[in-house]
C-alpha positions in Angstrom: 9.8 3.7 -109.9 12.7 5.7 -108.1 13.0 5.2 -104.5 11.2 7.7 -102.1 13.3 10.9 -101.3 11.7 10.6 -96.9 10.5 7.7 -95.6 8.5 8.1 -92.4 9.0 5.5 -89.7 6.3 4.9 -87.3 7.5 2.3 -84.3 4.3 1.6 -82.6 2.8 -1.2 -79.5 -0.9 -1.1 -78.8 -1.9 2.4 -79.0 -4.3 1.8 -81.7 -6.7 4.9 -80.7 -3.4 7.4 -81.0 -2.2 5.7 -84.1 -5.4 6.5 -86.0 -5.3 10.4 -84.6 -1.5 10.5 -86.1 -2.5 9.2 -89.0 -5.0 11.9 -90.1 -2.6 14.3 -89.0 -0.1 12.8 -91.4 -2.8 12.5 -94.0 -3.2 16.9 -93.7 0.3 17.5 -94.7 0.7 15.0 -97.2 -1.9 17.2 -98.7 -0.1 19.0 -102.1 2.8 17.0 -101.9 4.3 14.6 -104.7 3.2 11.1 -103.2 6.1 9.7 -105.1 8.4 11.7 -102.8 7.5 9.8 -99.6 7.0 6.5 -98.3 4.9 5.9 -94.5 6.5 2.5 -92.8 4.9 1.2 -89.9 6.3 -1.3 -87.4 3.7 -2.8 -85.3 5.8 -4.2 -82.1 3.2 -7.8 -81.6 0.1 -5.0 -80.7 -2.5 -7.2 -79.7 -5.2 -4.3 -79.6 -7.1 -3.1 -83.4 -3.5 -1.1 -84.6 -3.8 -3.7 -88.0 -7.2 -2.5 -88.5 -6.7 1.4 -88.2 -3.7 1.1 -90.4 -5.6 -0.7 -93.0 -8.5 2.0 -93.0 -5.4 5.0 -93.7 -3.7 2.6 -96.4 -5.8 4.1 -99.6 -5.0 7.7 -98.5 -1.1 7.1 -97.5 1.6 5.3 -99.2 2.0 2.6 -96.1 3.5 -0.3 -96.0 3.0 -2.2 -92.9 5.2 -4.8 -91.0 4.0 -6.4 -87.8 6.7 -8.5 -85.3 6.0 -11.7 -84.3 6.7 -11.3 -80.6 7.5 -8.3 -78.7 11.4 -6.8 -79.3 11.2 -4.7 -76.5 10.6 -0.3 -77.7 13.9 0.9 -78.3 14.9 -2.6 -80.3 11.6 -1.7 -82.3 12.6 1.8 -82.9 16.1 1.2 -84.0 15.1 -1.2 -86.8 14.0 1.9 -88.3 15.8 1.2 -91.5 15.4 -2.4 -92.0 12.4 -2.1 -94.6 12.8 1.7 -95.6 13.2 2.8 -98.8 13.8 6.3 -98.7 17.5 8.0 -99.2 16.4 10.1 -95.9 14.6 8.8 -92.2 12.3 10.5 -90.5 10.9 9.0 -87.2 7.8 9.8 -85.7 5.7 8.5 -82.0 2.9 7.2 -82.8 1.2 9.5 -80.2 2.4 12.7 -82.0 0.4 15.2 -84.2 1.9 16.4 -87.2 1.3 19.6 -88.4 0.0 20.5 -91.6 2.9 22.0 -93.5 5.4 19.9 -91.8 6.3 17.7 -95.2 6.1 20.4 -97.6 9.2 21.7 -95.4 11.1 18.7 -94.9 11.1 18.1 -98.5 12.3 21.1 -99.3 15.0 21.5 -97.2 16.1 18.1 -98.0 16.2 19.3 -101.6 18.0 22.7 -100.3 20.8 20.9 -98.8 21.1 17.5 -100.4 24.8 17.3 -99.0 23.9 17.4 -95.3 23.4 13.7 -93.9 20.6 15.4 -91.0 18.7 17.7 -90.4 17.2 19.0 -86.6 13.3 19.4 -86.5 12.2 21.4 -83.9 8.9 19.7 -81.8 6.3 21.8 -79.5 5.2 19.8 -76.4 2.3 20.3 -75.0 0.3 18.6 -71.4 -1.9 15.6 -72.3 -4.8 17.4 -70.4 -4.9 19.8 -73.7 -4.9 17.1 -75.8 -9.0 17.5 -76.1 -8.6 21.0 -77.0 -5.6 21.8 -79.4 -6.3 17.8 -81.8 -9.3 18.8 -83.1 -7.9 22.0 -85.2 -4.4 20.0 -86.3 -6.8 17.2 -87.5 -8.4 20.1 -89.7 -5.2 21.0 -91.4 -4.9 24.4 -88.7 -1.9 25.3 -87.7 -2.2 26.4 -83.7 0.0 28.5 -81.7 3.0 27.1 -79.3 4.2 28.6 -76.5 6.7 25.6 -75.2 8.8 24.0 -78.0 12.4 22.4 -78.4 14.3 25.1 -80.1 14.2 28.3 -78.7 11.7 30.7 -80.7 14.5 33.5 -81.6 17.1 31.0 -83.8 16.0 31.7 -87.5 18.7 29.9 -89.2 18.4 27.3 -91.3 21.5 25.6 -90.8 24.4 24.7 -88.0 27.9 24.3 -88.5 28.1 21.0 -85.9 25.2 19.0 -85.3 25.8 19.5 -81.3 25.3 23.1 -81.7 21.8 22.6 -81.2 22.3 22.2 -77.2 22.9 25.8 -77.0 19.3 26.4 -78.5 17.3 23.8 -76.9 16.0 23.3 -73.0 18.0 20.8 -71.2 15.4 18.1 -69.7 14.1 18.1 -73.8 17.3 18.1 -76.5 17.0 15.9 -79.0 15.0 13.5 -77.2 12.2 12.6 -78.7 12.0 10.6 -82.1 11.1 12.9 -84.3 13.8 15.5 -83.9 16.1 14.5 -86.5 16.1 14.0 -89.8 18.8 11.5 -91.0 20.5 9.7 -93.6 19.2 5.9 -94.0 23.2 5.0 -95.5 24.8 6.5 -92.5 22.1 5.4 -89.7 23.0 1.7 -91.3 26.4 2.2 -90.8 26.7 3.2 -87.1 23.3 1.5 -85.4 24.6 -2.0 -85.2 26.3 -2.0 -82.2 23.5 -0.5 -80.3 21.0 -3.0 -81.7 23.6 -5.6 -80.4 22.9 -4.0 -77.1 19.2 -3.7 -76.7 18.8 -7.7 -77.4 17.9 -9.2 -74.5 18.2 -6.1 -72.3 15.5 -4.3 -69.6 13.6 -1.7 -71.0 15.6 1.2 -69.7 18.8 -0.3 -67.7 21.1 2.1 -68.3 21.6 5.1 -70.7 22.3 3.2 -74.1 18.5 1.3 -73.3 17.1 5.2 -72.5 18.3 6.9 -76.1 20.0 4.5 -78.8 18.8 6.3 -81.2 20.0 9.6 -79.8 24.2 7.7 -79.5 23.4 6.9 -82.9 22.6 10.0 -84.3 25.7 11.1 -82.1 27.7 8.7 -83.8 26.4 9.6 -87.1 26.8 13.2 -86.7 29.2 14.9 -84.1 31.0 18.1 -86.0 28.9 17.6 -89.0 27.1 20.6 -90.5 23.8 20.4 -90.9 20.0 21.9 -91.2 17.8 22.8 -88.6 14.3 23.5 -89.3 13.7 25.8 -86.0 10.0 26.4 -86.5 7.7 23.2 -84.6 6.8 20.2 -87.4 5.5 18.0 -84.8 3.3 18.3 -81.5 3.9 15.9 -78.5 1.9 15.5 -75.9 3.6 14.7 -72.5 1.9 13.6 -69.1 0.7 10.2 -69.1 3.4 7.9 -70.7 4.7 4.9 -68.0 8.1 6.0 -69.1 7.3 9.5 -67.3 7.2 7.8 -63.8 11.1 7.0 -63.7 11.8 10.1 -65.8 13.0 12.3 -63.2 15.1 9.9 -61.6 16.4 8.5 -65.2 17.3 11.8 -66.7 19.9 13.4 -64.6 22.1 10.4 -65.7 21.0 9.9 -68.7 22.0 13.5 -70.4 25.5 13.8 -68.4 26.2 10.2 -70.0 24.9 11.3 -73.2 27.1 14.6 -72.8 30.4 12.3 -72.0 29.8 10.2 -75.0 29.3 12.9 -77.4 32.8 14.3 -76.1 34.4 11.2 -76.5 32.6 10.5 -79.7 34.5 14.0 -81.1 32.2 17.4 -80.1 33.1 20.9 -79.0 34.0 20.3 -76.0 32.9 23.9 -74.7 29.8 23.5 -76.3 29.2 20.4 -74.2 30.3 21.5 -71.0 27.5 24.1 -70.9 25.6 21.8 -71.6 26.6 20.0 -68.6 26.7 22.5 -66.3 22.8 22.9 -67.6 22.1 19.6 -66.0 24.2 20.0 -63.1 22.6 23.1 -62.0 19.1 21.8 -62.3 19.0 20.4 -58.9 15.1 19.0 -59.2 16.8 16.6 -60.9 20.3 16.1 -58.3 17.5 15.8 -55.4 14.7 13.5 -57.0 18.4 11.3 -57.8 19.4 11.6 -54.6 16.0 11.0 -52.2 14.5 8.3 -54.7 14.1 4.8 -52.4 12.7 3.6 -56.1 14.3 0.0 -56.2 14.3 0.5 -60.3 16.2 4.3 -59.6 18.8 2.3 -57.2 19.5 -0.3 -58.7 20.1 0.9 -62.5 20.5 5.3 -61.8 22.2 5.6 -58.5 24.2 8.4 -57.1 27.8 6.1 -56.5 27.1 5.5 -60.7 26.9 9.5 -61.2 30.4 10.1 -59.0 32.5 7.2 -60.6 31.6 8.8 -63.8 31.2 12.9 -63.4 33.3 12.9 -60.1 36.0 14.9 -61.9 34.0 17.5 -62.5 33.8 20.3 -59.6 30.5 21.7 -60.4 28.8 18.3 -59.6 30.3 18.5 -56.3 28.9 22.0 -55.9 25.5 21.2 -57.0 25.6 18.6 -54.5 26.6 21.2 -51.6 23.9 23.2 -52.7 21.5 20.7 -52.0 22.5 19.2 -49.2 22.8 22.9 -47.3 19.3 23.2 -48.6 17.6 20.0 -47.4 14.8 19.5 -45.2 14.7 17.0 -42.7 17.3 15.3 -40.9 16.9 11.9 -42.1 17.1 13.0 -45.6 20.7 14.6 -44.7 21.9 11.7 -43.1 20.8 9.3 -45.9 22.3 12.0 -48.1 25.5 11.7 -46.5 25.9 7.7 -46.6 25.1 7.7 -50.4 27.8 10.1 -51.2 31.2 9.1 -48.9 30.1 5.7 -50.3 30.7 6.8 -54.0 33.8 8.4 -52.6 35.0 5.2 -51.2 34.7 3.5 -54.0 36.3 5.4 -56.3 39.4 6.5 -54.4 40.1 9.2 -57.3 37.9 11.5 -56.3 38.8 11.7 -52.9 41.0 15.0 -53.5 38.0 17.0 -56.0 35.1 15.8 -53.8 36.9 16.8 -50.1 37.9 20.2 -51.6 34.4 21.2 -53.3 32.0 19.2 -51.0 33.2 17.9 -47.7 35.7 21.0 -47.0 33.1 23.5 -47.7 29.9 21.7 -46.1 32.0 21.1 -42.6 32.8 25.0 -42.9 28.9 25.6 -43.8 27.9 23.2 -40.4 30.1 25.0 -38.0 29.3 28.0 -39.4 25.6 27.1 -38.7 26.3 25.6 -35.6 28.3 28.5 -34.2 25.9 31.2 -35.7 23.1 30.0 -33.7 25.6 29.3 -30.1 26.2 33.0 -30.8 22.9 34.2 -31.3 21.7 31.8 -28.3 24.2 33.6 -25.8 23.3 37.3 -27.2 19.3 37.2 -26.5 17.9 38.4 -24.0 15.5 36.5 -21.4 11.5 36.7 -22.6 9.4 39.8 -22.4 7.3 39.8 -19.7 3.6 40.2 -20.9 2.7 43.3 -19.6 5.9 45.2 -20.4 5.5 43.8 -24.2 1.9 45.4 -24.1 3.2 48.7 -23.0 6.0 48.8 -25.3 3.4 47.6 -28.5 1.0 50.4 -26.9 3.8 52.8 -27.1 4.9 52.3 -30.8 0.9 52.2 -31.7 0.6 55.9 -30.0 3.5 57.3 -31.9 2.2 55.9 -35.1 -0.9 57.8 -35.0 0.7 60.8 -34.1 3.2 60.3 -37.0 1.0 58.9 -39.7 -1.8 62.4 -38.6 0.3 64.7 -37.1 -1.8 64.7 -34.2 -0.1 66.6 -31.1 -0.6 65.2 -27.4 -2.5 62.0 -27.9 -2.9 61.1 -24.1 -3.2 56.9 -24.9 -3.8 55.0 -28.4 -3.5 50.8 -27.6 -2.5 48.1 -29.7 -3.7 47.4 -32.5 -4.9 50.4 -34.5 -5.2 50.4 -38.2 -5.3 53.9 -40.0 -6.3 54.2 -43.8 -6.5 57.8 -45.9 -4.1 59.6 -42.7 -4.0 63.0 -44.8 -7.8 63.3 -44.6 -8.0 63.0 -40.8 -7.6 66.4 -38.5 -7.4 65.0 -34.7 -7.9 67.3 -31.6 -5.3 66.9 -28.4 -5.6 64.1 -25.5 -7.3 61.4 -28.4 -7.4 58.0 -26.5 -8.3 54.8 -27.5 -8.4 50.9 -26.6 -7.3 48.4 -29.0 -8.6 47.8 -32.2 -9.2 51.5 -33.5 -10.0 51.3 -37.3 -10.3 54.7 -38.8 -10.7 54.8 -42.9 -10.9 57.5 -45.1 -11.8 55.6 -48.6 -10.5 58.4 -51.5 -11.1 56.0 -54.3 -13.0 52.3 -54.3 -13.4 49.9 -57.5 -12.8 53.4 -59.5 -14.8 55.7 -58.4 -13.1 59.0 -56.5 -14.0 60.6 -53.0 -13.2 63.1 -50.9 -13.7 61.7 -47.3 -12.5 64.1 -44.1 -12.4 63.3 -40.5 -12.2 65.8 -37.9 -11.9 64.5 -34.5 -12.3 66.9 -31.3 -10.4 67.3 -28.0 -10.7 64.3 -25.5 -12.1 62.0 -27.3 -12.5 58.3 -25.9 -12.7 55.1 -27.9 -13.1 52.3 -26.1 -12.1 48.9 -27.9 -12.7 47.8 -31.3 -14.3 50.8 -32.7 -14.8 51.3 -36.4 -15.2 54.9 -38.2 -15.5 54.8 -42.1 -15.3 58.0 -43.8 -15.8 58.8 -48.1 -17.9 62.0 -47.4 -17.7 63.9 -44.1 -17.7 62.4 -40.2 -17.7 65.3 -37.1 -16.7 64.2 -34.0 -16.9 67.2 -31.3 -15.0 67.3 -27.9 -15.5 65.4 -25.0 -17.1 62.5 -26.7 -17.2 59.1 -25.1 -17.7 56.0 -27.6 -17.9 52.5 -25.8 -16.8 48.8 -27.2 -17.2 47.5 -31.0 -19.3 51.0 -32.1 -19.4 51.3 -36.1 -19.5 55.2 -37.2 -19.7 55.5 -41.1 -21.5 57.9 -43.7 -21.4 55.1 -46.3 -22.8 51.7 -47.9 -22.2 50.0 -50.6 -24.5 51.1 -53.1 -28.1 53.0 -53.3 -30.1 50.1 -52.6 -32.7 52.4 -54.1 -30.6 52.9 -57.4 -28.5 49.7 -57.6 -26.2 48.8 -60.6 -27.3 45.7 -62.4 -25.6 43.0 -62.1 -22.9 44.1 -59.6 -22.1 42.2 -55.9 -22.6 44.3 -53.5 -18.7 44.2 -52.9 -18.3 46.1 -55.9 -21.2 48.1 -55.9 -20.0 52.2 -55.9 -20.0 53.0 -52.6 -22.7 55.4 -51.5 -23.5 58.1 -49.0 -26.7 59.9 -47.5 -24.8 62.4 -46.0 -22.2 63.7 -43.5 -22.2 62.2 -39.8 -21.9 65.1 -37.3 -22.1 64.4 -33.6 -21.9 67.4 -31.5 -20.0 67.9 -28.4 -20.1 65.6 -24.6 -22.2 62.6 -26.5 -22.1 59.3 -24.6 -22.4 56.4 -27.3 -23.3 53.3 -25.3 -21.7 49.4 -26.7 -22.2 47.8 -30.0 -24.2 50.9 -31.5 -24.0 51.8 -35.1 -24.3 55.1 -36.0 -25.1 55.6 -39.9 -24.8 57.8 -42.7 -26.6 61.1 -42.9 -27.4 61.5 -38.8 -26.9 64.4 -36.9 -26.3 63.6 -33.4 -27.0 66.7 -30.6 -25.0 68.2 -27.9 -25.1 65.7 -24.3 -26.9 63.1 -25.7 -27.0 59.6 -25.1 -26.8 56.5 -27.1 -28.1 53.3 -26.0 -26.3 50.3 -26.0 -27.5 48.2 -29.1 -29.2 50.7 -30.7 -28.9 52.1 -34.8 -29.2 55.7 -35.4 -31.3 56.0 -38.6 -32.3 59.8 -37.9 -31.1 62.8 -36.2 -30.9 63.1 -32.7 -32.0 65.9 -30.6 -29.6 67.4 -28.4 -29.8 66.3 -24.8 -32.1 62.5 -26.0 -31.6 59.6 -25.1 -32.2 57.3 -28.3 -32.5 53.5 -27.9 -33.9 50.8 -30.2 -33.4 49.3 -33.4 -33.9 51.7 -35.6 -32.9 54.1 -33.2 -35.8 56.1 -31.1 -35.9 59.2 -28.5 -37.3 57.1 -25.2 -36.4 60.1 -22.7 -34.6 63.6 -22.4 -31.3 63.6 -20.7 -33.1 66.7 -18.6 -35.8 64.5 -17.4 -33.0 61.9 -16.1 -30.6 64.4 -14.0 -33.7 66.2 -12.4 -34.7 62.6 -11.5 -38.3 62.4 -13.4 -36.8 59.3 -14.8 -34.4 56.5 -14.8 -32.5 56.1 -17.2 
């Protein structure tokens, strides 16, 4: 038989319960397609978990042939033996913790058919967090096809093809291009040709040393492809899941270094140039990654990803030395500058040439941006003035609370109002001359609550007195005549929340409609002792008195004294000043 047009290559190592999920992801979109086309080759890395087993329970549904190593080669030695037993004229590599969606070969075949010239093709892959793993598996496995919202290649490129292969920088996220396994596919012929060398590398080499160990399949495709045209499927063919992997622990240290090294190759390998540098100044201007490079004490980070490694390499760039103003003029705590410091005038030391770029974009400006500091806050330090004395701050805050009631109601000569005062619903409020109050006054007129309308109004006589903490709540009507005195942490309103007669189903209070009996009118010269609450629909007579304590439930009769909880007439204010009783 002809050989396969794809052949899929799955590296994996002893993730046997993710291998068997893949699998009947790859089985949905091999659904309808000419079996004859593709080939599935799977490279168990010495798994000692069941991998054999789930690969034998898929082999009567796929076209697998499957090849187990004798001993560990390490991941990316694994990986780049992609083409070792395939088949196929094209190379497709896949994770063996992906998902594949289901028309993701029906696709790839045809646009390997559409452009049998091009030696790759870019496919775009959605990430998603390996919490949602649970919830977005069970409909790929179905053959659905869910909706992505993060993804490699930015959603608004339609094309089908790119005029250089390192075009697709400008339509990919940074921390993501081109990274992961499956997003290209490649010529077996031309893979062969330039993947020796970096196979060479990897022998004998610690998983992740140094850029080469991070992405040799990414130099390779490099190699393979720099200035080439080629397709781009910009729509998602694969789902990752990210969160969990061991390799995500060193990632944030790793990856600063690992794309500008990649970026530098690629230039020397023969891209646009100006294509690259943006991509550059990409990386350079995410400074999560320039800090978590700079503060990691990780002995792995030091040792194989340090800062002096970034300088002798990049230092020629000015916009590295920027990025590394802007962190240090934006870091925390001492220590961390200090440490900051060390690290970088040693990779200035030891590479002499950068003395000149480095002292005119980092040191230069970061001594003007210290003394600048410094001198700012000598100047500031001289300019204040001494501390407030308490009692002069209070009058002043007393002062600005008195003309903001007068402003905010347009009252005219308010004789005292004390800090703090909160106002809500101003335009509803008429207030009489000589208004005085201690601190605390709340006065709310409520014109709409959880969507319901009112139309609340406040009148307030001549010489009134609040004492402190006094609340008045208003959606309906409140009346307070002249010459009324109101003692400490007194509640006024008309309104509840809710007709606890006629409530609404269902509802919290706190969103209950708020409700009102009736208007609260109390009459001229009424004394209304501490802590009393006055409540909706009560009329309150002309010189009466109000008990400490009490709540008025009901009207009260001019010249009463009303006491109790609820509220009750216990003597006439007549009685008391002809002296028939004490009050």
């Amino acid at each position: 038989m002809p050989p396969p047009l794809l052949t899929i290559y799955i590296p994996t190592f002893n993730r046997a319960h993710l291998l068997g999920r893949m699998l009947v992801s790859l089985e949905r979109s091999v659904e309808g397609i000419d079996p004859s086309k593709i080939e599935v080759v799977i490279r168990d890395n010495a798994s000692t978990d069941q991998s054999a087993h789930i690969v034998e329970a898929h082999a009567g549904r796929l076209p697998i042939r499957y090849f187990k190593n004798p001993h560990n080669r390490g991941g990316i030695a694994n990986m780049l033996s992609c083409a070792d037993e395939a088949q196929g004229e094209f190379i497709w590599m896949l994770g063996d913790d992906d998902l594949v969606l289901p028309d993701a070969l029906s696709r790839i075949l045809s646009q390997l058919e559409t452009y049998p010239s091009f030696d790759g093709h870019i496919a775009c892959h959605a990430v998603a967090a390996e919490e949602k793993r649970d919830s977005v598996e069970p409909g790929i496995l179905k053959g659905e096809l869910p909706e992505f919202d993060t993804q490699l290649i930015r959603k608004e490129l339609s094309r089908t093809q790119l005029e250089r292969f390192e075009d697709v920088f400008t339509y990919t996220d940074i921390a993501a291009a081109l990274n992961f396994l499956s997003n290209v596919i490649f010529r077996k012929s031309l893979w062969l040709e330039h993947v020796q060398p970096y196979r060479k590398h990897c022998e004998g080499r610690e998983e992740y040393s140094d850029s080469f160990m991070c992405g040799g399949h990414l130099y390779t495709w490099g190699d393979m492809l720099i200035g080439k045209e080629v397709g781009i499927l910009a729509d998602p063919l694969v789902l990752g899941f990210v969160g969990k992997q061991d390799f995500l622990q060193k990632w944030q240290t790793i990856c600063m270094v690992f794309f500008l090294e990649l970026s530098r190759y690629f230039i020397q390998q023969g891209a646009d140039i100006s294509c690259m540098k943006r991509y550059q100044q990409g990386i350079y201007q995410n400074s999560r990654y320039l800090r978590n490079l700079l503060r990691s004490t990780d002995p792995y980070t030091q040792q194989h990803f340090r800062i002096q490694d970034l300088l002798r390499h990049h230092g020629e760039d000015p916009l590295l030395w920027r990025s590394l103003l802007e962190v240090i003029t934006q870091a925390g705590p001492k220590q961390s500058v200090r440490r900051l410091f060390l690290t970088i005038f040693t990779g200035i030391l030891r590479t002499p040439s950068r003395w000149r770029i480095g002292f005119w974009h980092f040191i230069y400006p970061c001594w003007i941006h210290l003394w600048h500091q410094s001198w700012t806050q000598i100047r500031e330090h001289r300019r204040s003035a001494p501390p407030k004395e308490y009692p002069q701050l209070i009058q002043e805050l007393n002062q600005q609370a008195k003309e903001y009631v007068a402003q905010q109601t347009g009252a005219e000569h308010i004789a005292r109002i004390a800090h703090p005062v909160y106002l809500k619903g101003e335009s509803y409020m008429k207030i009489g001359d000589h208004l005085s109050s201690g601190p605390g006054l709340r006065m709310e007129c409520w014109d709409s609550y959880q969507g319901y309308t009112y139309q609340p109004k406040l009148h307030i006589g001549e010489r009134v007195c609040f004492n402190n903490n006094c609340h008045v709540g208003v959606i309906d009507e409140i009346r307070i005549g002249n010459d009324v005195l109101i003692g400490s942490n007194v509640l006024i309103t008309d309104h509840q929340h809710g007709n606890l007669e006629d409530l609404v189903p269902g509802k919290p209070y706190n969103v209950q409609p708020l409700y009102s009996k009736g208007p609260v009118i109390i009459e001229e010269n009424v004394w209304i002792g501490e802590n009393a609450c006055i409540l909706p629909g009560v009329h309150i007579g002309a010189h009466s008195v109000i008990a400490a304590n009490a709540v008025v439930t009901q009207d009260v009769p001019p010249r009463s004294v009303m006491a109790g909880i609820p509220a009750k007439v216990i003597r006439s204010v007549a009685d008391v000043m002809e002296g028939k009783d004490t009050p």
